[in-house]
TORPA-4810 file (N, C-alpha, C, O; in nm, 3 decimals):
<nodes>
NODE_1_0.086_-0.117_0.000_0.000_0.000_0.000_0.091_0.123_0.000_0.200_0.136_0.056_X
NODE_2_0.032_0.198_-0.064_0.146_0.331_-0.106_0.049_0.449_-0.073_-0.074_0.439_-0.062_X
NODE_3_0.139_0.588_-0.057_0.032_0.711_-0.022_-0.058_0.715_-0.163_-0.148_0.798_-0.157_X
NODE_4_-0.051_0.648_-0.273_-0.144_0.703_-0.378_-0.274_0.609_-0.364_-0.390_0.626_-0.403_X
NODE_5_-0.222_0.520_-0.303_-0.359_0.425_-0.259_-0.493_0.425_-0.201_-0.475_0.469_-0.087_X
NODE_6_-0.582_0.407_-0.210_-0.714_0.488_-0.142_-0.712_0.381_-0.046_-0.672_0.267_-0.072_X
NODE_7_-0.771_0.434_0.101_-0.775_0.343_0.166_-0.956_0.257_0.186_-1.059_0.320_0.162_X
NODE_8_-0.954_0.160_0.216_-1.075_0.129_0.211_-1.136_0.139_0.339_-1.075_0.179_0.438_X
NODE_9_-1.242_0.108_0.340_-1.346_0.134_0.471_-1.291_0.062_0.595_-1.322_0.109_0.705_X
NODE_10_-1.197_-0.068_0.589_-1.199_-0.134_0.701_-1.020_-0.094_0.703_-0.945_-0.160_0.775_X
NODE_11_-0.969_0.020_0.616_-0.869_0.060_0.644_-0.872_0.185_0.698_-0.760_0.215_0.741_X
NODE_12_-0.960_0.275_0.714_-1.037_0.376_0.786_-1.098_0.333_0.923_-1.079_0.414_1.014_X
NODE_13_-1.150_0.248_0.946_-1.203_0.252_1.044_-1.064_0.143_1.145_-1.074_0.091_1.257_X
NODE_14_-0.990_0.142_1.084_-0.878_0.026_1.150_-0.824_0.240_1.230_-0.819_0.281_1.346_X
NODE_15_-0.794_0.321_1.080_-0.686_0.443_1.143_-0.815_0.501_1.264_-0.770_0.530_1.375_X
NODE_16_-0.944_0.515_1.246_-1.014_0.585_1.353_-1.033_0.476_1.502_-1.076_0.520_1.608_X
NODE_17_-0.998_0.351_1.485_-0.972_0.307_1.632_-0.848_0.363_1.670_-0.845_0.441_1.765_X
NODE_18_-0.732_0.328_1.601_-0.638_0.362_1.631_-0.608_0.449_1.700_-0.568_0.438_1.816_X
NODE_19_-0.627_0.582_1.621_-0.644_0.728_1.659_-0.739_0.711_1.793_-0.677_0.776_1.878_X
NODE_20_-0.836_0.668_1.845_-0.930_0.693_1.939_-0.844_0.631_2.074_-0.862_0.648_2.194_X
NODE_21_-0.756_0.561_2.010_-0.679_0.415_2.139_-0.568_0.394_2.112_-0.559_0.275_2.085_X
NODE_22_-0.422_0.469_2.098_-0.335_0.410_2.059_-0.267_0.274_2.101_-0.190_0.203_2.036_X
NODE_23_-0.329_0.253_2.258_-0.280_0.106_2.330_-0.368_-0.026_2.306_-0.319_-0.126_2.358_X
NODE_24_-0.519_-0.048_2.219_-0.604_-0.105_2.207_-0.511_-0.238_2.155_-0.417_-0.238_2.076_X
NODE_25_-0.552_-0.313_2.206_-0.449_-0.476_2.130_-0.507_-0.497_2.015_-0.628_-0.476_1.999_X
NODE_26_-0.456_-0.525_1.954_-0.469_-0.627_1.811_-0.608_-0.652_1.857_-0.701_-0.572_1.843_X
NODE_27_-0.617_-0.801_1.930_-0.702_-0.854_1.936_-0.890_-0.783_1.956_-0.996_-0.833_1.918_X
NODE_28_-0.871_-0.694_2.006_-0.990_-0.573_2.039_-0.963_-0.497_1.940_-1.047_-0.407_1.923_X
NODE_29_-0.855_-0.499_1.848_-0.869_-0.357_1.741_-0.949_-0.484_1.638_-1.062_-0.453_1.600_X
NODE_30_-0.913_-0.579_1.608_-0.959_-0.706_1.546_-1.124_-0.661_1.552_-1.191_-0.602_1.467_X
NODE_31_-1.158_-0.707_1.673_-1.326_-0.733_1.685_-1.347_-0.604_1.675_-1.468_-0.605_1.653_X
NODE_32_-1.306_-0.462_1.675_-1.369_-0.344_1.670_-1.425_-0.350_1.513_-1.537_-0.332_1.465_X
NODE_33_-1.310_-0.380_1.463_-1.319_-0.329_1.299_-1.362_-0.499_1.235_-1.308_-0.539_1.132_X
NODE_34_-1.443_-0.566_1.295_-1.436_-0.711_1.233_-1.345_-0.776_1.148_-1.358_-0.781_1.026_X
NODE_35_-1.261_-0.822_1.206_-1.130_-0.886_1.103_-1.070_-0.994_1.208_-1.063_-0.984_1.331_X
NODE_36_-1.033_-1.091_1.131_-0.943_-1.171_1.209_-0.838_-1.079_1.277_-0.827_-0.958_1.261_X
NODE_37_-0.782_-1.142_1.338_-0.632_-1.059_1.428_-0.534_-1.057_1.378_-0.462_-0.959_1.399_X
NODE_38_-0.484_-1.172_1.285_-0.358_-1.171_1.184_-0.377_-1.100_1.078_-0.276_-1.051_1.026_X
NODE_39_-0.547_-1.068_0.997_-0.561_-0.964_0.894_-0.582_-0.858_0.948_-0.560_-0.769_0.866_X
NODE_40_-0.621_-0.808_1.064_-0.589_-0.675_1.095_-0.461_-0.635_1.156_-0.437_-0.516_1.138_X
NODE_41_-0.378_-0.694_1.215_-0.245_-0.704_1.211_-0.200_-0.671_1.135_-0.144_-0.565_1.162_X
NODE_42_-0.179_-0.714_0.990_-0.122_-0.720_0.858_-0.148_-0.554_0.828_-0.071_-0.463_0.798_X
NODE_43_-0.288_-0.561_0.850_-0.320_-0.404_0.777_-0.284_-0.293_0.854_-0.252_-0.187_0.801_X
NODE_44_-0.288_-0.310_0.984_-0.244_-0.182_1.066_-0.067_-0.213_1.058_-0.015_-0.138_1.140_X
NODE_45_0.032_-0.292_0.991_0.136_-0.328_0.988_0.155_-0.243_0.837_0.262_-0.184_0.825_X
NODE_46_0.074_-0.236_0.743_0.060_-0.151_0.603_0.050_-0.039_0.628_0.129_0.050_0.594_X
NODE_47_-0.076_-0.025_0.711_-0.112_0.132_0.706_0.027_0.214_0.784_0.065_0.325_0.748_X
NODE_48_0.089_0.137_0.889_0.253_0.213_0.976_0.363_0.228_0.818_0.429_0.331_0.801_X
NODE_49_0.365_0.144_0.744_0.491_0.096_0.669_0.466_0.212_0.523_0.562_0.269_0.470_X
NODE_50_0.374_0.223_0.492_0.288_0.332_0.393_0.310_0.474_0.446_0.343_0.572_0.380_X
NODE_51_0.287_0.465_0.568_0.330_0.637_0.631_0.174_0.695_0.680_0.168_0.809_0.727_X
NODE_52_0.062_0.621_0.670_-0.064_0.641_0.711_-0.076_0.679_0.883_-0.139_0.766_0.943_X
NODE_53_-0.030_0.622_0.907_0.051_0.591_1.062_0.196_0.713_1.132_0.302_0.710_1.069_X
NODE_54_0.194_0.747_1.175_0.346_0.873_1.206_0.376_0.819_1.294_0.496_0.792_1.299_X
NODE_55_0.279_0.768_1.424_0.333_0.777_1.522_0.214_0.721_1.640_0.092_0.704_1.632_X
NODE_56_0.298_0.703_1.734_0.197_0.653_1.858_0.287_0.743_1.986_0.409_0.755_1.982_X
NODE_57_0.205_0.798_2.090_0.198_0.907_2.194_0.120_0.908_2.273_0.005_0.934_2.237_X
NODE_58_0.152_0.877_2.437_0.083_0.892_2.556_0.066_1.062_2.563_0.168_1.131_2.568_X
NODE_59_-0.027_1.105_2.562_-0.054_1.227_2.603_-0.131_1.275_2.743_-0.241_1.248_2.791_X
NODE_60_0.015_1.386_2.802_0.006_1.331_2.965_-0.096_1.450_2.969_-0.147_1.517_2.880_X
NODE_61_-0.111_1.453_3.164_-0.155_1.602_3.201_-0.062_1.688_3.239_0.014_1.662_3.333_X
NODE_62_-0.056_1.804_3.167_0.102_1.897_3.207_0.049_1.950_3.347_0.135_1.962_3.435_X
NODE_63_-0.063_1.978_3.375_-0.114_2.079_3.482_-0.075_1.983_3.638_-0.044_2.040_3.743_X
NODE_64_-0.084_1.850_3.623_-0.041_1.752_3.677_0.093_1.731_3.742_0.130_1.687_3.851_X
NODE_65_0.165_1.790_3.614_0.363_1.747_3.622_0.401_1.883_3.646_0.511_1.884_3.701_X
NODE_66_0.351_2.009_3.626_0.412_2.162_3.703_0.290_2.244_3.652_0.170_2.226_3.638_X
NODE_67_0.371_2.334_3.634_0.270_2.495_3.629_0.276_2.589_3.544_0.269_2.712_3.554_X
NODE_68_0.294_2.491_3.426_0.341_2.570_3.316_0.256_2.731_3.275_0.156_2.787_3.319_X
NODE_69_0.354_2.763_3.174_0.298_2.889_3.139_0.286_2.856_3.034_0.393_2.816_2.987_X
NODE_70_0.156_2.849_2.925_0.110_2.816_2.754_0.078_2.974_2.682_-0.010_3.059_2.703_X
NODE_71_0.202_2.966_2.581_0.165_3.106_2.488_0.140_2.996_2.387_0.166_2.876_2.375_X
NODE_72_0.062_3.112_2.307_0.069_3.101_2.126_0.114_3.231_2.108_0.063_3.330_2.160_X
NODE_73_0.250_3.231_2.005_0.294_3.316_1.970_0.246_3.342_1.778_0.187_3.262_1.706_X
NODE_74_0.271_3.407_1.760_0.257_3.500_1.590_0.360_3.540_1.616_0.402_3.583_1.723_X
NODE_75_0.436_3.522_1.462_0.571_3.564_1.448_0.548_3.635_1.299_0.467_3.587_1.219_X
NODE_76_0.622_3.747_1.271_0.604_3.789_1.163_0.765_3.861_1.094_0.846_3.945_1.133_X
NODE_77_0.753_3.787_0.992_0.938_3.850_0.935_0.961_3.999_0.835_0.876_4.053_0.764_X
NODE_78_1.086_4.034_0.853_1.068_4.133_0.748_1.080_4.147_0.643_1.056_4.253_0.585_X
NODE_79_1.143_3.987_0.564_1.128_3.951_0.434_1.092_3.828_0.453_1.092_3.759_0.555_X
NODE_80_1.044_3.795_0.289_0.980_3.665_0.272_1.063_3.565_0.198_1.024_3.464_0.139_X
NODE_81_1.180_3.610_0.211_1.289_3.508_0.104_1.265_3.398_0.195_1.236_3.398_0.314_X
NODE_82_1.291_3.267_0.077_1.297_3.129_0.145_1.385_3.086_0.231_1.360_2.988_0.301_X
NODE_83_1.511_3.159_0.240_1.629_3.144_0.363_1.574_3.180_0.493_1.605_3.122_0.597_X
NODE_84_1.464_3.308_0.484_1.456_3.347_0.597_1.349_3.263_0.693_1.354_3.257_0.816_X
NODE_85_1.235_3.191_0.591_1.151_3.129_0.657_1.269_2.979_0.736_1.260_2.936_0.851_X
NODE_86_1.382_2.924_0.610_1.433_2.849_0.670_1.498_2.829_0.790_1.492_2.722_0.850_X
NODE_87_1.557_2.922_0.829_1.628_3.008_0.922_1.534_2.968_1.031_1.561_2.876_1.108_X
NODE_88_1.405_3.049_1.039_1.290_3.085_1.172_1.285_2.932_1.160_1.378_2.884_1.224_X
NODE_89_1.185_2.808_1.081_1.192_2.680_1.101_1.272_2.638_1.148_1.236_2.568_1.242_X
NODE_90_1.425_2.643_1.128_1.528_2.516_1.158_1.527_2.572_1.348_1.521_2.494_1.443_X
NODE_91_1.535_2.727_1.359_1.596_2.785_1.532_1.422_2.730_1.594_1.415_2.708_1.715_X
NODE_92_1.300_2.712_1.513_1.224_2.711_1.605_1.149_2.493_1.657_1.074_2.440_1.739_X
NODE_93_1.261_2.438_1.506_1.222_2.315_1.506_1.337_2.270_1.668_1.343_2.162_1.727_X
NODE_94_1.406_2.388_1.693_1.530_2.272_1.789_1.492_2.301_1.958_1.530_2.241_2.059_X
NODE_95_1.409_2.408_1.944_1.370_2.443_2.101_1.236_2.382_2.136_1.126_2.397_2.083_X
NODE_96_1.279_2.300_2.254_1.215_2.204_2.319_1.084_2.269_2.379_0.993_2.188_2.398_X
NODE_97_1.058_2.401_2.412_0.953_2.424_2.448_0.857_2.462_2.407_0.756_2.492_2.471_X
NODE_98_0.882_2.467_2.238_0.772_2.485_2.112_0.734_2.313_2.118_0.805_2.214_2.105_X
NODE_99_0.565_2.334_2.150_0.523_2.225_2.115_0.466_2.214_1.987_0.457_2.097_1.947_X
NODE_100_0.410_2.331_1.884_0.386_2.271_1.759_0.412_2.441_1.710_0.422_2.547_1.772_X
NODE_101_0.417_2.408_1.592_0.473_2.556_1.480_0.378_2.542_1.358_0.339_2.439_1.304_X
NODE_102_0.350_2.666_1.330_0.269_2.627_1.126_0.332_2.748_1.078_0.321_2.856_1.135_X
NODE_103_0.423_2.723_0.936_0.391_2.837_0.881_0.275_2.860_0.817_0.210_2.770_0.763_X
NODE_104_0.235_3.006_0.819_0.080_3.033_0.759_0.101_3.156_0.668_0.188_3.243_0.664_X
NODE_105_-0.025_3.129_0.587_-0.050_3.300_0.488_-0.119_3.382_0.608_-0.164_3.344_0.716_X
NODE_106_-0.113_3.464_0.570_-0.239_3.573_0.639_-0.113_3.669_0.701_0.004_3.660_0.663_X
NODE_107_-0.168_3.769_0.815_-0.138_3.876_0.885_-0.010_3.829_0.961_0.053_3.928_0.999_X
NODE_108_0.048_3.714_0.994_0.162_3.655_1.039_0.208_3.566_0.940_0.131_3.522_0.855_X
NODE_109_0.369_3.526_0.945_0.435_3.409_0.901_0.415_3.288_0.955_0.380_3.198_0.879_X
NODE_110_0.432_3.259_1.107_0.441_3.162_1.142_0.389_3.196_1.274_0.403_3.304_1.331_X
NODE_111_0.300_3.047_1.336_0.243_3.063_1.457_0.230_2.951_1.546_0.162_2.850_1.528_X
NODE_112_0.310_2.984_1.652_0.413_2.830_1.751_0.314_2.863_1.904_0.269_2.960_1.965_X
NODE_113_0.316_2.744_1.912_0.320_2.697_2.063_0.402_2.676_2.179_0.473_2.576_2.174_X
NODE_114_0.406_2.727_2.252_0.506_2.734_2.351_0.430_2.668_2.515_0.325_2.708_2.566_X
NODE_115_0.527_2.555_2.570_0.485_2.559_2.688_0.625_2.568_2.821_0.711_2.484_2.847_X
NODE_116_0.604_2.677_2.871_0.726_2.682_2.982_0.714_2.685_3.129_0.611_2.690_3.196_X
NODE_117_0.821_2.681_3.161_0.829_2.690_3.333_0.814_2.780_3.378_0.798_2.763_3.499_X
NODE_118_0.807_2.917_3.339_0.760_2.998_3.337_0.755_3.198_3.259_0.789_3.235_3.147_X
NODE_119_0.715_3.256_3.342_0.717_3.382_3.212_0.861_3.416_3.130_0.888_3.439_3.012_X
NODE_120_0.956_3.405_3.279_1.061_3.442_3.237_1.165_3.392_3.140_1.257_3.440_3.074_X
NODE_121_1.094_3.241_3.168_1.182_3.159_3.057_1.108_3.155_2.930_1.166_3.107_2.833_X
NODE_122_0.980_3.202_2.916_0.872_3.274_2.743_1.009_3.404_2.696_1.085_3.417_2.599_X
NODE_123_0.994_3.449_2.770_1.030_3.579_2.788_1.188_3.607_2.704_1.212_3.695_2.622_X
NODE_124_1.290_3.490_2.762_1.410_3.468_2.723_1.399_3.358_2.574_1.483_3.369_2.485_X
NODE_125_1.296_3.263_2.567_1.296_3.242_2.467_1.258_3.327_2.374_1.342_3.326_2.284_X
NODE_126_1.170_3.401_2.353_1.156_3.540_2.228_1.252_3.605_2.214_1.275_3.659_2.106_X
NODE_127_1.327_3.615_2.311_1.490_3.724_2.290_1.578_3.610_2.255_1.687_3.637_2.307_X
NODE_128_1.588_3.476_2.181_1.646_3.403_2.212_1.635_3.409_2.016_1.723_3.435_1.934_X
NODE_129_1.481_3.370_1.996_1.419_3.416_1.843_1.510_3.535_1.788_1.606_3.523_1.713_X
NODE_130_1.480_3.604_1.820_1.475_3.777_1.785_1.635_3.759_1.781_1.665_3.821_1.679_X
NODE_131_1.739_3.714_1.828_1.843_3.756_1.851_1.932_3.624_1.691_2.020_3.639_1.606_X
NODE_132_1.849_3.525_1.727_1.915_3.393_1.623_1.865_3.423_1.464_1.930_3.398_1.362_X
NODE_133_1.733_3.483_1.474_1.692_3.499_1.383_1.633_3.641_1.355_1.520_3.677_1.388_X
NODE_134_1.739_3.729_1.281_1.714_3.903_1.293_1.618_3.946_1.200_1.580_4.063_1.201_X
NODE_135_1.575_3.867_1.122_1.512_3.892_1.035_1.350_3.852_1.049_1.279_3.835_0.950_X
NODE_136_1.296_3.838_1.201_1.214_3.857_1.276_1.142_3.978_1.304_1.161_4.022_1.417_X
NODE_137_1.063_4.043_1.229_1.009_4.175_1.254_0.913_4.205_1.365_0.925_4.315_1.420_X
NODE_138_0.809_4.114_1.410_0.733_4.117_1.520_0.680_4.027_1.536_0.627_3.967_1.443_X
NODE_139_0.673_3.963_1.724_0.645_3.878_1.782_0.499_3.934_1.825_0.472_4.044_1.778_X
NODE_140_0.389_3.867_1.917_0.257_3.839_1.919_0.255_3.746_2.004_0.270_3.629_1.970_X
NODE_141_0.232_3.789_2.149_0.217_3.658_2.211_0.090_3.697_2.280_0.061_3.806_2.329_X
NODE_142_-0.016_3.528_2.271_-0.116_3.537_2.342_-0.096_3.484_2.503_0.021_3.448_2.514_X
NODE_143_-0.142_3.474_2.586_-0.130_3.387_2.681_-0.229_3.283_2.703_-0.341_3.323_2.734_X
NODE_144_-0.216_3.184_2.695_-0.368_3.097_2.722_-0.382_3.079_2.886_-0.294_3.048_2.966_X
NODE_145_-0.534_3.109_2.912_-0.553_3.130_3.041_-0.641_3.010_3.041_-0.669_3.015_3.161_X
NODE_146_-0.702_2.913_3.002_-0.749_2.800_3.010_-0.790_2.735_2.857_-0.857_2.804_2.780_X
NODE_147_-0.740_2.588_2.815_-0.805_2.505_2.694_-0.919_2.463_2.674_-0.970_2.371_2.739_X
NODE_148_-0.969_2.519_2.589_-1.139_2.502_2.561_-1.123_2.408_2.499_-1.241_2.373_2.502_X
NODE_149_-1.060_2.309_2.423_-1.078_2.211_2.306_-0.957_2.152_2.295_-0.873_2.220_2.236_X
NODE_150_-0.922_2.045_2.334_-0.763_1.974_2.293_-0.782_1.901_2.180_-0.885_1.836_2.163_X
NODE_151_-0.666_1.905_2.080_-0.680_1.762_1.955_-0.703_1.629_2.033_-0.634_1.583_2.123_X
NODE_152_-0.825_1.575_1.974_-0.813_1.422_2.021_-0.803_1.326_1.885_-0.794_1.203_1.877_X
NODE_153_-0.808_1.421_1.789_-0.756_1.317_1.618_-0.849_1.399_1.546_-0.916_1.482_1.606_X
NODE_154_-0.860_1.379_1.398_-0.936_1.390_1.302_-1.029_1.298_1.295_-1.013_1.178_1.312_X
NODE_155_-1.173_1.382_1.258_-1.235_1.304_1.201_-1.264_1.316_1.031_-1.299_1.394_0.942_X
NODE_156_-1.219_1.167_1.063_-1.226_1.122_0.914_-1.357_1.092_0.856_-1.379_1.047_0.744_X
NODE_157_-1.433_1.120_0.937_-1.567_1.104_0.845_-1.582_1.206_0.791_-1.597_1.175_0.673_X
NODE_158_-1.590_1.349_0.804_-1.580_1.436_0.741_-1.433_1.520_0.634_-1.444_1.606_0.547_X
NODE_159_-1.343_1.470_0.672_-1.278_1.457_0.597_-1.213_1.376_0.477_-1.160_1.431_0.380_X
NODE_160_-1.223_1.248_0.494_-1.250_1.192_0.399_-1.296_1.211_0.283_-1.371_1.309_0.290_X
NODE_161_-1.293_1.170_0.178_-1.401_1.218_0.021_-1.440_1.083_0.060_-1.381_0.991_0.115_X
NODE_162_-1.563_1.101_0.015_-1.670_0.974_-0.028_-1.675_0.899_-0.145_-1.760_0.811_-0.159_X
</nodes>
C-alpha cells in the first residue's frame, strides 16, 4: 500500500480506532473493525509501513507534572525570502519548548506553541528568536488562560471524500 492508494473502509475505520486508542491490542482492534487478528495485524502493519501511521503518543496532564505557562505566539518576518523562513523553522524546530509551529499566509508568518516553566523563561525564549533569527520583525504573544478544546484526532468522516 502506497500514499497514492485509497484506503478502504476497514482501512479507515482500523486508522479511527487507532487514533481513538493508541494502546487497544490487536485482538480488540480485530473485533472493533471485524477482522481476524492476523488480517488486521497485517493491515495496521501496512497502514505504519505506507506512512498512514506517524506515530503513537501517551498524552500526559502537564497541569499535573508543574505549572506551566502556555503562549501562542505570531511571528512575523521582514522579508519573505525562502532562507529566511528556513532560518525561523530550523531555530524554532530545535527548542524544546515549542510544542507545535505552522507556517501560515495571512497577517503573520508563522504561529508556535510554547509551553514553559515559566514567564521568564517565554520571555528569554523570544529574545532568544529575535536575537538567532534578525530577520524577525514582530512577535505576538497570546497567553492561554485556560483550553477550551484539545486535539483528540481527526475526524475522518468528514474529511475523507466519499
Amino acid at each position: 500500500m502506497n500514499k497514492a492508494t485509497a484506503l478502504d473502509r476497514l482501512d479507515i475505520r482500523i486508522l479511527e480506532a487507532l487514533q481513538a486508542d493508541g494502546r487497544i491490542t490487536n485482538k480488540d482492534l480485530a473485533e472493533r473493525v471485524n477482522l481476524s487478528p492476523s488480517a488486521c495485524h497485517q493491515r495496521a502493519q501496512n497502514l505504519i509501513e505506507a506512512g498512514w501511521i506517524t506515530g503513537f503518543m501517551g498524552m500526559l496532564e502537564i497541569d499535573r507534572l508543574c505549572e506551566p505557562v502556555r503562549c501562542i505566539t505570531t511571528i512575523s518576518l521582514g522579508s519573505h525570502a525562502t532562507e529566511n523562513f528556513s532560518q525561523l523553522e530550523h531555530y524554532i524546530n530545535r527548542l524544546p519548548e515549542c510544542t507545535q509551529a505552522y507556517t501560515v499566509s495571512g497577517n503573520c508568518d508563522m504561529i508556535a506553541h510554547f509551553a514553559c516553566t515559566g514567564m521568564s523563561r517565554y520571555m528569554a525564549l523570544t529574545n532568544e528568536i529575535t536575537d538567532h533569527c534578525p530577520q524577525v520583525k514582530q512577535l505576538n504573544t497570546y497567553v492561554v488562560l485556560q483550553q477550551c478544546k484539545a486535539f483528540t484526532g481527526y475526524d475522518l468522516k468528514t474529511l475523507m471524500p466519499r
